[in-house]
C-alpha atoms as a printed R data frame, in Angstrom:
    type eleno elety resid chain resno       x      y       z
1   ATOM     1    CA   UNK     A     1 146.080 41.399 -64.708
2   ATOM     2    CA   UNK     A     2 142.810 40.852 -62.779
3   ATOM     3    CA   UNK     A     3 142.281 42.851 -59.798
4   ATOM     4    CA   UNK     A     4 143.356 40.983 -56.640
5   ATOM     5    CA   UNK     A     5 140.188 42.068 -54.458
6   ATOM     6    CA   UNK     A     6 137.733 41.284 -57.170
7   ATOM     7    CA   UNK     A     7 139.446 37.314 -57.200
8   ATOM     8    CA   UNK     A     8 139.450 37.255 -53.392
9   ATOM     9    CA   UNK     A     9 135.665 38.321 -53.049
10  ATOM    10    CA   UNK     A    10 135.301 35.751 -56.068
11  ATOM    11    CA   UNK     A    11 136.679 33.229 -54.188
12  ATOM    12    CA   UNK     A    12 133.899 33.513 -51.501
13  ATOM    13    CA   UNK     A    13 131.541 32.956 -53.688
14  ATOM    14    CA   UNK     A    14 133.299 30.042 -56.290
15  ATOM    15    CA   UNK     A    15 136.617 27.820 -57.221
16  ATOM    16    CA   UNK     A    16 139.092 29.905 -58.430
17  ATOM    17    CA   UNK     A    17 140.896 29.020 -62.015
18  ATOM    18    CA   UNK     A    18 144.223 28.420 -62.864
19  ATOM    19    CA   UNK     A    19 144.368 31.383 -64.312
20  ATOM    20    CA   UNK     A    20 142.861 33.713 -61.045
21  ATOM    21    CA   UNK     A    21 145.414 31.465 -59.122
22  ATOM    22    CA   UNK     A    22 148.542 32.813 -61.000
23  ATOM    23    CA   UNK     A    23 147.350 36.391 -60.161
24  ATOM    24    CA   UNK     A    24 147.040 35.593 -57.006
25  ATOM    25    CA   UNK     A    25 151.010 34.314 -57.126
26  ATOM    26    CA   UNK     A    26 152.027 37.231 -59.184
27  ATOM    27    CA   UNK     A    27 150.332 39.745 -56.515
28  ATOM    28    CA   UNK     A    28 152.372 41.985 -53.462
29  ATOM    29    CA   UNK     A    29 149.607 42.382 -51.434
30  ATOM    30    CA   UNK     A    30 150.345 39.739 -49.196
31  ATOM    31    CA   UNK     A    31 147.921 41.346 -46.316
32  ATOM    32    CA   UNK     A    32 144.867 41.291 -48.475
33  ATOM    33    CA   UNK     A    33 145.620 37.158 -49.047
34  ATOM    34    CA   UNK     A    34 146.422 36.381 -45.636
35  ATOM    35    CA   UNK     A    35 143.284 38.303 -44.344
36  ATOM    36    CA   UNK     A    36 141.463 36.101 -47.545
37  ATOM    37    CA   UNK     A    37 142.911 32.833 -46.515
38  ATOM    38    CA   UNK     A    38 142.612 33.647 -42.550
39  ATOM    39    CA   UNK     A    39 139.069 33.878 -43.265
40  ATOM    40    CA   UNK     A    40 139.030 30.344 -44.467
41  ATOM    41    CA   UNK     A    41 140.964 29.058 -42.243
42  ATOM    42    CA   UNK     A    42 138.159 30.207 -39.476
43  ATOM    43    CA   UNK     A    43 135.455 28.713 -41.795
44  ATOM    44    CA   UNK     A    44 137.480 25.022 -42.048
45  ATOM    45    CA   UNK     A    45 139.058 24.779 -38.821
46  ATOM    46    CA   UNK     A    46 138.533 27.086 -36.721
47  ATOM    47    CA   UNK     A    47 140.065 28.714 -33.888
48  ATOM    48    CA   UNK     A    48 141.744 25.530 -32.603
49  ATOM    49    CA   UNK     A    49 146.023 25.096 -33.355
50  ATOM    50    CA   UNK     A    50 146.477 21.146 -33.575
51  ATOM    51    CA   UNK     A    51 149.587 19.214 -33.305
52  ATOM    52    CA   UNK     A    52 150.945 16.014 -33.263
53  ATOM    53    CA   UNK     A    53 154.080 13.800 -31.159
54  ATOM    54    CA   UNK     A    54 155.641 12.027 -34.061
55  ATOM    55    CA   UNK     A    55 159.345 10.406 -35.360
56  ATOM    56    CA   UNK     A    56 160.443 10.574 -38.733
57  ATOM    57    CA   UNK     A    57 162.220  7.119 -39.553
58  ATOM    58    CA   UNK     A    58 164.161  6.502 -42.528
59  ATOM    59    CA   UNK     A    59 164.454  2.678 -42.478
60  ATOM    60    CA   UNK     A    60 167.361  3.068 -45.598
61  ATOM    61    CA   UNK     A    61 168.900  5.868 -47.443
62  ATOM    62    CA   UNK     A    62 170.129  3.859 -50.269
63  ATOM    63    CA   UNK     A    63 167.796  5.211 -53.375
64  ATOM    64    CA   UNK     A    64 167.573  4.168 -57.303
65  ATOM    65    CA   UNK     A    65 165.683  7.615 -58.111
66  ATOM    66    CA   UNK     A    66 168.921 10.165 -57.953
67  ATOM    67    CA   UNK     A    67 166.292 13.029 -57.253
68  ATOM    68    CA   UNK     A    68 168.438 15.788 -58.080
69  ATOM    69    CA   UNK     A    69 166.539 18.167 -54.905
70  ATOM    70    CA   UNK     A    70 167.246 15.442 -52.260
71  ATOM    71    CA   UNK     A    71 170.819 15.098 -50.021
72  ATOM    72    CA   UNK     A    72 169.678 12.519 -48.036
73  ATOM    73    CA   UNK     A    73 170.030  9.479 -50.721
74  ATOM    74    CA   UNK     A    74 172.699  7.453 -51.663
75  ATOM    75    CA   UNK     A    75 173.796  5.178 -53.960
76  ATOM    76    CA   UNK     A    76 174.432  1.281 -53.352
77  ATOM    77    CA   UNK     A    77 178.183  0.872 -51.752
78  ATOM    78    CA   UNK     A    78 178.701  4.082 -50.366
79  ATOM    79    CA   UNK     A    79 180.777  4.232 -47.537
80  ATOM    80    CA   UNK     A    80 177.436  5.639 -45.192
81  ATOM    81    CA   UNK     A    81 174.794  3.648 -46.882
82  ATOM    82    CA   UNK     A    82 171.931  1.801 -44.735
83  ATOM    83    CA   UNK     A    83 169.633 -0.149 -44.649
84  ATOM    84    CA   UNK     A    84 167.834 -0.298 -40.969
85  ATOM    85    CA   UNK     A    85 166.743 -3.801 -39.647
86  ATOM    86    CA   UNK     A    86 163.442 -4.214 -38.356
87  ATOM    87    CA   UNK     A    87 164.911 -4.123 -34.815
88  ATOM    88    CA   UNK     A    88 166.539 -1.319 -35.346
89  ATOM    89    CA   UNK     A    89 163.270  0.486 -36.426
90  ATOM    90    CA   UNK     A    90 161.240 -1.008 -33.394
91  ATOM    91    CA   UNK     A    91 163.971  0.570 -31.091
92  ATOM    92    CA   UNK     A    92 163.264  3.664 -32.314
93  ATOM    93    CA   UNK     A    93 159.699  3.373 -32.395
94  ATOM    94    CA   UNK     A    94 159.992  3.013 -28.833
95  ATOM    95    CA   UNK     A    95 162.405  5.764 -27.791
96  ATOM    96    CA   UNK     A    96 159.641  8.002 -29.916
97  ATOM    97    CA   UNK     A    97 156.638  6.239 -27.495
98  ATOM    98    CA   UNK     A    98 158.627  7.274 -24.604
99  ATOM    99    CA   UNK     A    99 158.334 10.529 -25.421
100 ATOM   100    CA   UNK     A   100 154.678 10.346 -26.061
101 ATOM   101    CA   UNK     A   101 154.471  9.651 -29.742
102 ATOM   102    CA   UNK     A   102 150.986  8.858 -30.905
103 ATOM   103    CA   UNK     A   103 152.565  8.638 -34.823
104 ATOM   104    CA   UNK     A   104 155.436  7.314 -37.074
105 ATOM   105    CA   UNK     A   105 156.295  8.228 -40.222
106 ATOM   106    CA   UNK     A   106 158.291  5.956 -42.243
107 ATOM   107    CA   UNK     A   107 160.011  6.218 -45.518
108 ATOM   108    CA   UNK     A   108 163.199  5.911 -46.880
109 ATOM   109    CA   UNK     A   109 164.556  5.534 -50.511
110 ATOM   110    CA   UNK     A   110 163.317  3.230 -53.657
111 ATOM   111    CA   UNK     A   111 166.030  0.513 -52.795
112 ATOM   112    CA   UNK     A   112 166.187 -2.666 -55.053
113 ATOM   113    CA   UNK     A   113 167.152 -5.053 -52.590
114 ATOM   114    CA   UNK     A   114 164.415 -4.772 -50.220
115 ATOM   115    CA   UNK     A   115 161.408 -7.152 -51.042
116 ATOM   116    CA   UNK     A   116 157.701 -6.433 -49.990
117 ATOM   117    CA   UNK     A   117 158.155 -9.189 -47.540
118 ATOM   118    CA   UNK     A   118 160.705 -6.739 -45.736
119 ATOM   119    CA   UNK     A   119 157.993 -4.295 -45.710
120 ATOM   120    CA   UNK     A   120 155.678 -6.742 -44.622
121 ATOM   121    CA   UNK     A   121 157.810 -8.015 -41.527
122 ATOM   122    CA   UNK     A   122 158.328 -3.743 -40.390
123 ATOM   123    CA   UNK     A   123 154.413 -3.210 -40.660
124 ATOM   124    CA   UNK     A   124 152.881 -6.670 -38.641
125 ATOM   125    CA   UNK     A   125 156.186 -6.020 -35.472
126 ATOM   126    CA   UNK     A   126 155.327 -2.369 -35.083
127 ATOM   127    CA   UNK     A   127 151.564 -3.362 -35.087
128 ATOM   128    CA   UNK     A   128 152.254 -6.326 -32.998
129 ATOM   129    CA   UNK     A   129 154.350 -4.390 -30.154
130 ATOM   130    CA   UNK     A   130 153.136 -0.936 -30.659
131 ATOM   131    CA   UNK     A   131 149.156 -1.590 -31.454
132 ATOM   132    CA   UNK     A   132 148.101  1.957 -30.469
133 ATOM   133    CA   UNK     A   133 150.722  3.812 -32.652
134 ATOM   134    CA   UNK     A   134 150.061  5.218 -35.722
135 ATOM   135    CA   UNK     A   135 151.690  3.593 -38.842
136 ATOM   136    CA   UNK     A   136 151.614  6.521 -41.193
137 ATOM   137    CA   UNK     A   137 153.885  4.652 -43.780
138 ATOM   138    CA   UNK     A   138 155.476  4.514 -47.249
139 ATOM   139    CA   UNK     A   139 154.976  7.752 -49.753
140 ATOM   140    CA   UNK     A   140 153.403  7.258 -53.485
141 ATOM   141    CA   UNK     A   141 157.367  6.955 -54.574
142 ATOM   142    CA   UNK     A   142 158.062  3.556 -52.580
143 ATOM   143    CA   UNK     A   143 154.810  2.347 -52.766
144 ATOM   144    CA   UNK     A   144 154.598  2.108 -56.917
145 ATOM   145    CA   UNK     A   145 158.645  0.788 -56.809
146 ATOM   146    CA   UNK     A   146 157.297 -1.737 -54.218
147 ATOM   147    CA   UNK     A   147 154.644 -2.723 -56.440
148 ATOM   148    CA   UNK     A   148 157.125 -2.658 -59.518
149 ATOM   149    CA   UNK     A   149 160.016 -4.918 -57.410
150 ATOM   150    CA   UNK     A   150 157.186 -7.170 -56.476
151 ATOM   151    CA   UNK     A   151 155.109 -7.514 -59.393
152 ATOM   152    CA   UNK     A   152 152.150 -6.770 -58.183
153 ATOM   153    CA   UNK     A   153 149.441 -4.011 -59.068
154 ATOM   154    CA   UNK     A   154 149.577 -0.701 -56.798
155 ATOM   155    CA   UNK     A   155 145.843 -1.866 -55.357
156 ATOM   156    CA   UNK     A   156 147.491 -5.738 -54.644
157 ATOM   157    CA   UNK     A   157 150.731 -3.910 -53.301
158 ATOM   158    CA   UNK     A   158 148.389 -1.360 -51.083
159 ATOM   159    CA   UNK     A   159 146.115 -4.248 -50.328
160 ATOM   160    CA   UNK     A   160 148.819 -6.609 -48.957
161 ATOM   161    CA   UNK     A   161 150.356 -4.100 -46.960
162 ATOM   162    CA   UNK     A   162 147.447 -2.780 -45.553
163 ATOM   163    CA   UNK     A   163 146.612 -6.457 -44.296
164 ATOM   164    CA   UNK     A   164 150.221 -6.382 -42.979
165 ATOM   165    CA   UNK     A   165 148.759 -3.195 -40.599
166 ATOM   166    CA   UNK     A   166 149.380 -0.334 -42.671
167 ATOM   167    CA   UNK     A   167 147.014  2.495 -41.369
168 ATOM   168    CA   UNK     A   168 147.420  5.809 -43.421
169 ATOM   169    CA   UNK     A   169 150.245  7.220 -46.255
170 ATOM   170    CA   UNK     A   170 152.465 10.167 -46.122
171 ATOM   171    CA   UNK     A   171 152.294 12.811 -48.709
172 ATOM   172    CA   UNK     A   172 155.858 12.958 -49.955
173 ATOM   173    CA   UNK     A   173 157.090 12.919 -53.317
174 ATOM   174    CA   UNK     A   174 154.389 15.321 -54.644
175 ATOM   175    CA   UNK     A   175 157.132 17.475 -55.232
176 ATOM   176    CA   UNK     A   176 154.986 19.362 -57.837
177 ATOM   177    CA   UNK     A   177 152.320 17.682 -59.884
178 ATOM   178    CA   UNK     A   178 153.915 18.532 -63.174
179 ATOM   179    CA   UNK     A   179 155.432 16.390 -65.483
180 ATOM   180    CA   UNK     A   180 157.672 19.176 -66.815
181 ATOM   181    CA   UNK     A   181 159.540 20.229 -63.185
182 ATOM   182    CA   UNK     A   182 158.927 16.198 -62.792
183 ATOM   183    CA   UNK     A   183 161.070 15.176 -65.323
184 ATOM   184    CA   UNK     A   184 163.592 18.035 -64.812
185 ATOM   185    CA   UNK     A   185 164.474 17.557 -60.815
186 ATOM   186    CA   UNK     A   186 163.173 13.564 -60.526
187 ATOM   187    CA   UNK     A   187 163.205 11.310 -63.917
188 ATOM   188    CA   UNK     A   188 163.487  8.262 -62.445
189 ATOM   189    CA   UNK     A   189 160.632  9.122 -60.106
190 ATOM   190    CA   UNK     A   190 156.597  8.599 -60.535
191 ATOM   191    CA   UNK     A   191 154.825 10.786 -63.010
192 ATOM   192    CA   UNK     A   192 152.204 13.349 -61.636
193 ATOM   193    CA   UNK     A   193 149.531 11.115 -62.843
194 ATOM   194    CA   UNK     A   194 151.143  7.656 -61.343
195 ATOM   195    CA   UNK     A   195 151.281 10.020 -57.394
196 ATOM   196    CA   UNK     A   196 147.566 10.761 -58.069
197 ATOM   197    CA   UNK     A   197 147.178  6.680 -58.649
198 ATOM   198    CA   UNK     A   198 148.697  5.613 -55.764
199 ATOM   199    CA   UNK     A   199 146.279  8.417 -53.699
200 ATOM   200    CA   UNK     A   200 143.200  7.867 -55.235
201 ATOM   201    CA   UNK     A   201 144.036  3.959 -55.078
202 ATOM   202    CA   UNK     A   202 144.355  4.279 -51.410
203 ATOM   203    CA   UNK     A   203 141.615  6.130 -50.681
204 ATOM   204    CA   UNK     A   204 139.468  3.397 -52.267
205 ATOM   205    CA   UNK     A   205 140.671  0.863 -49.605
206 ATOM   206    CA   UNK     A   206 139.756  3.490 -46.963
207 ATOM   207    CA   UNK     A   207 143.908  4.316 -46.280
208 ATOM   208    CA   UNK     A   208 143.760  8.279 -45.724
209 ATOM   209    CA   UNK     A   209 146.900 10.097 -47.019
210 ATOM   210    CA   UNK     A   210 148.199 13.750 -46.299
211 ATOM   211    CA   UNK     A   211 149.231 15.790 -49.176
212 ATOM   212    CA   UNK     A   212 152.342 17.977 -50.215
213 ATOM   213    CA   UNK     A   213 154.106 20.139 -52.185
214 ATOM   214    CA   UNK     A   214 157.742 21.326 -52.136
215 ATOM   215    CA   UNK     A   215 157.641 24.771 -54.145
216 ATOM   216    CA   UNK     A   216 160.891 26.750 -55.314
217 ATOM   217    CA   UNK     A   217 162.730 23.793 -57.091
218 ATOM   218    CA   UNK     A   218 162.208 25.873 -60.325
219 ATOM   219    CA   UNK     A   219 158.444 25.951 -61.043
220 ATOM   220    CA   UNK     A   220 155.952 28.921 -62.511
221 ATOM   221    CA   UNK     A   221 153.249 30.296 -61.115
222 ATOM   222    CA   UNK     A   222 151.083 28.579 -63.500
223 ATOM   223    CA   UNK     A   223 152.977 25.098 -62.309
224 ATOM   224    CA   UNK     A   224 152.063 25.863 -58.698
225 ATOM   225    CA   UNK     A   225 148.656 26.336 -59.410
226 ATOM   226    CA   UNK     A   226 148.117 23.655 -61.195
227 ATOM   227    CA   UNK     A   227 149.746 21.485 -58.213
228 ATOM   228    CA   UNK     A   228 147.277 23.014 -55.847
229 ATOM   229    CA   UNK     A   229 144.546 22.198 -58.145
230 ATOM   230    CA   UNK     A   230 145.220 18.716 -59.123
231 ATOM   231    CA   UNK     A   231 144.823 18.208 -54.980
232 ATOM   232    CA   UNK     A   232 141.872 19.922 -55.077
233 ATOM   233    CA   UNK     A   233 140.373 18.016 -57.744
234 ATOM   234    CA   UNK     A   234 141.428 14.724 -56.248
235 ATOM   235    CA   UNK     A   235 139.826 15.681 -52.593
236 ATOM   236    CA   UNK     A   236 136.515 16.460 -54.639
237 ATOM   237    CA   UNK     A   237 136.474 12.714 -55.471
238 ATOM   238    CA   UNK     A   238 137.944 10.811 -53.077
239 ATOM   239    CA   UNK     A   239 137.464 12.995 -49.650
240 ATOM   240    CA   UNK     A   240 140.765 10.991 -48.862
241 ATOM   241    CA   UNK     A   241 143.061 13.842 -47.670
242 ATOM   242    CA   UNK     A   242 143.743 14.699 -44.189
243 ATOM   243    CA   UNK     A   243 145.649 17.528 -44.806
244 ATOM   244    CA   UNK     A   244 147.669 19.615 -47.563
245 ATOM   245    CA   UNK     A   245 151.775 20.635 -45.898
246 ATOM   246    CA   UNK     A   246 153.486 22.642 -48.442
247 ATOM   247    CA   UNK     A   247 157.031 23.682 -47.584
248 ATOM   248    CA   UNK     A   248 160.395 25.229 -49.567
249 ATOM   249    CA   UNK     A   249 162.745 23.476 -51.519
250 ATOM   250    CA   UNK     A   250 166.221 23.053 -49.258
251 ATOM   251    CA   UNK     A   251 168.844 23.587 -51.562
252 ATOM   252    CA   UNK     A   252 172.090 22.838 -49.798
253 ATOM   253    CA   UNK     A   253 174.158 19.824 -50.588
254 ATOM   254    CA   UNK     A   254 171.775 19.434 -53.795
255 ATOM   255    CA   UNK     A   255 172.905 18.437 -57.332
256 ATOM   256    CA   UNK     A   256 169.790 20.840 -58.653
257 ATOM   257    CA   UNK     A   257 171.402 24.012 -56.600
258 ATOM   258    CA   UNK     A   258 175.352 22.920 -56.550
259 ATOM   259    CA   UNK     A   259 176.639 26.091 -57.956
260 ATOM   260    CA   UNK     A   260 173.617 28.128 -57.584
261 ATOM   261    CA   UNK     A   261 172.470 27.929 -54.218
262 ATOM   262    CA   UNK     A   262 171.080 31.970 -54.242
263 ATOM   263    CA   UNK     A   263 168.614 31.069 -57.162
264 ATOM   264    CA   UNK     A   264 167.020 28.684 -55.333
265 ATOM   265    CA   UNK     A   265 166.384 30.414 -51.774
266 ATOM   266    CA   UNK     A   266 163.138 31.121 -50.888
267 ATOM   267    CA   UNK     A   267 162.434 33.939 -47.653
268 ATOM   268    CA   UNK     A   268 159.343 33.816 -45.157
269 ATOM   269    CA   UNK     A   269 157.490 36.568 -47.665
270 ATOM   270    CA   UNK     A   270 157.373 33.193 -50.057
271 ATOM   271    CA   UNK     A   271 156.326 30.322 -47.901
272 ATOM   272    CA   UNK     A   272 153.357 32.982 -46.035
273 ATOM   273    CA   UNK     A   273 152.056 33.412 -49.857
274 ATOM   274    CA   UNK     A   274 152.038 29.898 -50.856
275 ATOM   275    CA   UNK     A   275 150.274 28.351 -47.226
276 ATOM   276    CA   UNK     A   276 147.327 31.474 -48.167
277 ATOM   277    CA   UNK     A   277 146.933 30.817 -51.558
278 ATOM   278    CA   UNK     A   278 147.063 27.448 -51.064
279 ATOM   279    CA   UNK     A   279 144.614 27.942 -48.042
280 ATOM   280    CA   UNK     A   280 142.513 29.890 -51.264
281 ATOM   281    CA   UNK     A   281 142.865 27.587 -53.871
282 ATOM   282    CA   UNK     A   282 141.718 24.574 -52.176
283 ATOM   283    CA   UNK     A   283 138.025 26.488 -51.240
284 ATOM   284    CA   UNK     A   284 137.149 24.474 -48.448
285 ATOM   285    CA   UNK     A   285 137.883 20.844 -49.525
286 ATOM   286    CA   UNK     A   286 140.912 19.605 -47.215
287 ATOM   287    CA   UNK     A   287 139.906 21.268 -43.276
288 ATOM   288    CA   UNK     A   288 144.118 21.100 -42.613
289 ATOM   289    CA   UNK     A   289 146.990 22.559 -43.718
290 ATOM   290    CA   UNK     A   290 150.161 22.029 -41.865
291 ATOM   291    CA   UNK     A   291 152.639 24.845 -40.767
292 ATOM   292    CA   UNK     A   292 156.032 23.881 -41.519
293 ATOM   293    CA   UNK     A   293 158.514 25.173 -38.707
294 ATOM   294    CA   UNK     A   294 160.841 22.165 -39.739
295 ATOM   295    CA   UNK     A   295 162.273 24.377 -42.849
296 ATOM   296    CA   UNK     A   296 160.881 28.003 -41.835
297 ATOM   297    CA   UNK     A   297 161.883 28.038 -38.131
298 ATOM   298    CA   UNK     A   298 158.839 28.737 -35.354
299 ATOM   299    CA   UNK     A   299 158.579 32.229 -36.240
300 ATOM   300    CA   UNK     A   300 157.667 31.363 -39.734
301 ATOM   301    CA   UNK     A   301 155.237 29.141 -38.815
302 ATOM   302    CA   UNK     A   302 153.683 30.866 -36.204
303 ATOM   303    CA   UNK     A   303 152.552 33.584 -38.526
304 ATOM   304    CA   UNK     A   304 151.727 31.139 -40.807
305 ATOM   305    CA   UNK     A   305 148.964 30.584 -38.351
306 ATOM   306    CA   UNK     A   306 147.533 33.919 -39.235
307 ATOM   307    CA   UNK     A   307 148.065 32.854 -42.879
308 ATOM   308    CA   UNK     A   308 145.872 29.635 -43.453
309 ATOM   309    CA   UNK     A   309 147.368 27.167 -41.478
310 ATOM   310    CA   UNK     A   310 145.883 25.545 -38.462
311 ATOM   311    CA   UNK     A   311 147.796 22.773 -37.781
312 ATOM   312    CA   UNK     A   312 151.939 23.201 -35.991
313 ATOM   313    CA   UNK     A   313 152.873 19.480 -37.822
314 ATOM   314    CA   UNK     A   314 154.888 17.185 -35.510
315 ATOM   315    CA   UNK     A   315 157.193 17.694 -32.803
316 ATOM   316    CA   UNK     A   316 160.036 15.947 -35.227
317 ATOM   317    CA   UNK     A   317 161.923 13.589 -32.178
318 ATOM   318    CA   UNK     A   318 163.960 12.326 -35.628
319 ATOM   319    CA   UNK     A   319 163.831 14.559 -39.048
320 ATOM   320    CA   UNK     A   320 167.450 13.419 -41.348
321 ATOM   321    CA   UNK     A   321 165.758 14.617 -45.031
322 ATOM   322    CA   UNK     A   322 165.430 18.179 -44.308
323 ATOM   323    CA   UNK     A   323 168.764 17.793 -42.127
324 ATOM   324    CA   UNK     A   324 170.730 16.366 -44.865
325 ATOM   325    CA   UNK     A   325 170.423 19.566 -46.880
326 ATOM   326    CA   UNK     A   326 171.722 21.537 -44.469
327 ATOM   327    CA   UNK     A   327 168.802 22.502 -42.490
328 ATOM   328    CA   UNK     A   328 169.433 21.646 -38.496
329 ATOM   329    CA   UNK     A   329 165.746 21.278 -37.417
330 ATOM   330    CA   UNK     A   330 165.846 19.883 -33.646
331 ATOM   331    CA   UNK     A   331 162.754 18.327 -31.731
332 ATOM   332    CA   UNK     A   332 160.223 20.733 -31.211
333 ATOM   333    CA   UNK     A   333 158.911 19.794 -27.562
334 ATOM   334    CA   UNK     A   334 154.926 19.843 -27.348
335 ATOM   335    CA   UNK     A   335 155.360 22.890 -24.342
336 ATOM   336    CA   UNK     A   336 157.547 25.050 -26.973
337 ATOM   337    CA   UNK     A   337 155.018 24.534 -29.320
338 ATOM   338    CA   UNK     A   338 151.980 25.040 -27.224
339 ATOM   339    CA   UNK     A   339 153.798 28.374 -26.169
340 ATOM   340    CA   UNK     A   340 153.843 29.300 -30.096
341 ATOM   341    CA   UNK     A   341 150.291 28.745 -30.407
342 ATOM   342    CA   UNK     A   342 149.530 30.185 -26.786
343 ATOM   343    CA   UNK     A   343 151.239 33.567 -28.194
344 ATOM   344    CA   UNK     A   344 148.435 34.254 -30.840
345 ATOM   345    CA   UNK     A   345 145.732 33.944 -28.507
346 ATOM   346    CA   UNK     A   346 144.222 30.667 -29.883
347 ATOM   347    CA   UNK     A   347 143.548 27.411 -28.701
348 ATOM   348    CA   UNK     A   348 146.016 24.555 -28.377
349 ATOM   349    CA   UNK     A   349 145.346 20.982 -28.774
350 ATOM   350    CA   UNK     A   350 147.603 17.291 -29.227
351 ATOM   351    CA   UNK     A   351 145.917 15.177 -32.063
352 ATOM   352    CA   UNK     A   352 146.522 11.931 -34.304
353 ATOM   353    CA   UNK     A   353 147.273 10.995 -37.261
354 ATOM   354    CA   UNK     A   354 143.474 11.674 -38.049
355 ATOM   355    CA   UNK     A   355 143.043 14.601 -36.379
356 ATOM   356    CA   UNK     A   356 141.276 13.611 -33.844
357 ATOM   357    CA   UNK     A   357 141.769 15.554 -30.600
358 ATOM   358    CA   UNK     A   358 144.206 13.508 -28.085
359 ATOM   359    CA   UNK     A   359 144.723 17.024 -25.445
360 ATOM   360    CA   UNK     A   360 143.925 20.349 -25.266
361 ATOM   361    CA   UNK     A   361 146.125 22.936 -23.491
């Protein structure tokens, strides 16, 4: 195995391989890669901790895909199926802009029954009677099954709801970008290749995307690298990525982990490694990565700050994903998270979607 120091001080200099990047994973000298990816950090970012006042809506949980890592779905008929109407949504679009949210995310499951028009009719009344909110809508997942139920071609199906007032695209359903854990966790679900389409599509037509990955849902080292690097590559092209938010697998209430649930935990040690070698492995390209307190608590993610990160996410008024696999993440209110950031000694500050500066503290 290479020495860990010599591929840190390489990584100063160069991209690392896939290869440097599994040493990295298979090291236990977690100090030496948080001081590595620190260092980056500072050279991307910054001293500056960013955040952002957002709501999670899930306009319907009904979902053809089965993922066998997600609670949250279920299948047509079930007693506590849903699909949201559009009023519904702008309700809680406004309860979140009472509170002071500058974003909403919006996704929900690949259900059959919805048309684009549906889509169509939530973008144009959110931009109608919420103009200056965000509309950070749809992940790679529903926007290729939109495309599919419509007949249309991912750029016509971007293109047309884009025009409708979509502004930017959550990351989700990266999973990892490996047709192997792919077809294993998610069959019914996009390929690597047809996630990196939808991105690369949208990037085109000037629709910036964050990226993700959820790690522990049985990959290798070698898998997680290559996930990392398939980002990386794409960002080298496209410059299309706003930021990278890896987080842990939640096992509970999972057909993957029902049986099983110890083989599939993941501790703090894991989730600090993967935000610095992720921090490492990207070299520069994408300036934020997100902290994830909604599945690794405040704590977590405040160190996380000394291990890559820069960014504290969203203060969550709604989260029911994470939540429906057993994982009670409540609203994180901006002066709770301010005080996390305040604690390190570093600067504070409310963005956008963009990352554009709103406040600082």
């Amino acid at each position: 195995m290479q020495d860990i120091k010599d591929i840190l001080e390489k990584s100063q200099r160069e991209p690392l391989t896939i290869e440097e990047g599994e040493a990295l994973f298979s090291s236990f000298d977690l100090l030496s890669l948080g001081i590595a990816a620190d260092g980056f950090r500072k050279d991307a970012a910054g001293d500056p901790v960013t955040f952002v006042i957002d709501r999670n809506i899930n306009y319907t949980n009904v979902c053809a895909s089965g993922c066998k890592f997600c609670a949250f779905y279920r299948n047509k008929g079930a007693e506590d199926a849903y699909v949201l109407s559009i009023e519904e949504i702008l309700e809680k679009v406004d309860e979140a802009v009472e509170l002071g949210a500058t974003q909403i995310l919006m996704q929900g499951g690949l259900n059959p029954e919805l048309s684009i028009e549906y889509y169509e009719g939530m973008l144009k009344k959110t931009k109608k009677r919420f103009p200056s909110v965000q509309r950070h809508f749809f992940s790679p997942s529903e926007i290729k099954f939109i495309a599919d139920i419509s007949k249309n071609s991912i750029k016509e199906t971007l293109e047309r709801l884009k025009e409708a007032g979509l502004q930017s695209i959550p990351g989700g359903g990266a999973e990892i970008l490996d047709d192997r854990v792919r077809i294993e966790i998610s069959p019914n679900k996009i390929d690597w290749k047809g996630w990196k389409e939808v991105m690369v599509t949208a990037h085109g037509l000037d629709l910036p995307t964050t990226a993700t990955m959820v790690y522990g849902l049985g990959e290798t080292n070698e898998e997680r690298v290559k996930h990392i690097l398939r980002i990386r590559e794409i960002q080298e092209k496209t410059g299309g990525f706003t930021a990278f938010i890896p987080w842990s697998f939640q096992p509970e209430h999972t057909t993957l982990a029902k049986g099983r649930i110890q083989e599939f935990i993941s501790t703090g040690i894991d989730y600090l490694k993967v935000v610095a070698i992720s921090r490492i492995l990207l070299n520069g390209t994408i300036k934020n990565i997100q902290a994830s307190w909604v599945t690794q608590g405040a704590n977590i993610a405040q160190v996380a700050l000394t291990y890559g990160a820069n960014d504290f996410g969203g203060t969550m008024i709604e989260e029911n994903v994470v939540k429906a696999a057993g994982v009670d993440a409540q609203y994180l209110a901006p002066e709770r998270i301010v005080a996390c950031i305040k604690e390190l000694g570093r600067p504070a500050a409310q963005r956008d979607t963009l990352y554009r500066v709103l406040r600082k503290y």
